[in-house]
N, C-alpha and C positions, 0 to 999 in steps of 0.2 A: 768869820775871820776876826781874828783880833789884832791889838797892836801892843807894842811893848810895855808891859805893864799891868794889860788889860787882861781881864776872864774873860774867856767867848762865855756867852751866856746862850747862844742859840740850843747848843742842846738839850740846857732847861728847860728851854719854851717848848723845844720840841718834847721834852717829856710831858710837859704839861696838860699840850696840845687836847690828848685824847682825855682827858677831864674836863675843857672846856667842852670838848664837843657833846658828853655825856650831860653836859650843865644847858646846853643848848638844844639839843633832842628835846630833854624835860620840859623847856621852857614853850618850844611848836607843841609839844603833845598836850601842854596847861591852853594852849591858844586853842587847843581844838575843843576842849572841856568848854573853853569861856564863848566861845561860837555858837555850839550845840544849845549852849544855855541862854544864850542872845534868841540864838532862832525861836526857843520856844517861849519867850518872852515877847518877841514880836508876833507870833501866832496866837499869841492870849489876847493881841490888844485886839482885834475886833469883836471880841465875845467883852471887852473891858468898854468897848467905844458903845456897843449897843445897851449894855447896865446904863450907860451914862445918856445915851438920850432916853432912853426907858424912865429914867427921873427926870430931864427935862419933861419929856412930855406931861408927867405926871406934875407939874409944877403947877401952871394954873389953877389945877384942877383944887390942888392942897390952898395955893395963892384965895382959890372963892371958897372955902373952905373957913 
């Protein structure tokens, strides 16, 4: 609805509409890429946490060394 003077502008937005939602799709299907890639980054760190006491333990040993 407009008033005297004014441009309705709604059916701009509504043109608009179906570009934002194409820009919004994009944006959930980047979140699913960066998920995927979290998960396998959180499944590295126990093979990362055991490198890592594998040199602690090995510390000492280098420390009498």
């Amino acid at each position: 609805m407009s008033f005297p003077g004014e441009t309705d502008a709604a059916p701009i937005e509504i043109d608009a509409m179906p570009t934002e939602m194409i820009a919004a799709q994009t944006e959930i299907d980047a979140m699913t890429t960066e998920m995927i890639a979290a998960a396998t980054e959180i499944d590295a760190m126990p093979t990362e946490m055991i490198a890592a006491a594998t040199e602690i333990d090995a510390a000492p040993t280098e420390i009498a060394a």
